[in-house]
C-alpha positions as CSV (number, residue, x, y, z in Angstrom):
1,X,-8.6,-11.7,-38.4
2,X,-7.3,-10.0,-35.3
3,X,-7.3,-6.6,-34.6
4,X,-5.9,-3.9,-32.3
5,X,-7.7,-1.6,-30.6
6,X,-6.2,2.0,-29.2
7,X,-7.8,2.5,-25.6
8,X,-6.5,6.0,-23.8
9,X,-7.1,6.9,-20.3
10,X,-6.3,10.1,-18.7
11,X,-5.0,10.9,-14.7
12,X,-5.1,14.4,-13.6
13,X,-4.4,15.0,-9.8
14,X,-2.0,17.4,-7.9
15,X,1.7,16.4,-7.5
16,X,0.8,15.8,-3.7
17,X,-2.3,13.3,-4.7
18,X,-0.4,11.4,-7.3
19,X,2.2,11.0,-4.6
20,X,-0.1,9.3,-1.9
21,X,-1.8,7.2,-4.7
22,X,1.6,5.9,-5.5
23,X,2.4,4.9,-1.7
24,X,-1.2,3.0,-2.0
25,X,0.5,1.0,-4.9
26,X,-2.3,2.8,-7.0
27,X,-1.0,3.7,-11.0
28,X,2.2,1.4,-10.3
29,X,0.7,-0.8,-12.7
30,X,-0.1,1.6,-15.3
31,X,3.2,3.3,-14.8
32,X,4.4,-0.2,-15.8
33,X,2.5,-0.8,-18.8
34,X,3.6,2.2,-20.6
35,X,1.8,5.3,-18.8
36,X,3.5,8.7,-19.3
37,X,3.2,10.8,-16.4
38,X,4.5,14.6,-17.2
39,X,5.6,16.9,-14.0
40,X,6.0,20.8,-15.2
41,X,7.4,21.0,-11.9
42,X,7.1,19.4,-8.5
43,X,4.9,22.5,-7.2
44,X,2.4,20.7,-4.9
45,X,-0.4,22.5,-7.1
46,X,1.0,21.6,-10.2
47,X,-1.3,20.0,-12.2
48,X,-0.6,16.6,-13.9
49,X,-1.7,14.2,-16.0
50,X,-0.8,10.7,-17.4
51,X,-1.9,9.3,-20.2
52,X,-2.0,5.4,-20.9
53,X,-2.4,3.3,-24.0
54,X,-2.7,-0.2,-24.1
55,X,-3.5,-2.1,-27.5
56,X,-5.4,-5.7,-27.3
57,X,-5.2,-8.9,-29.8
């Protein structure tokens, strides 16, 4: 019997460290696969976070 399992991981960084994570081709991959990245606003200090949810066979 197969079954799936729900695994969440959460990003928080400032606007400004997301930024240089995604010129390192960091959280590309993630993005990709479904990740959900909300921006309030593109405030430098702005606080964000991503959440991402994968299920496996």
């Amino acid at each position: 019997m197969k079954t799936k399992e729900l695994r969440q991981a959460y990003y928080t960084a400032t606007v400004s460290e997301f930024q240089k994570d995604v010129e390192r081709g960091q959280y590309i991959e993630k993005m990709l696969l479904g990740g959900k990245f909300l921006l309030d606003t593109y405030n430098s200090e702005t606080k964000i976070v991503g959440r991402e949810r994968q299920s496996h066979l």
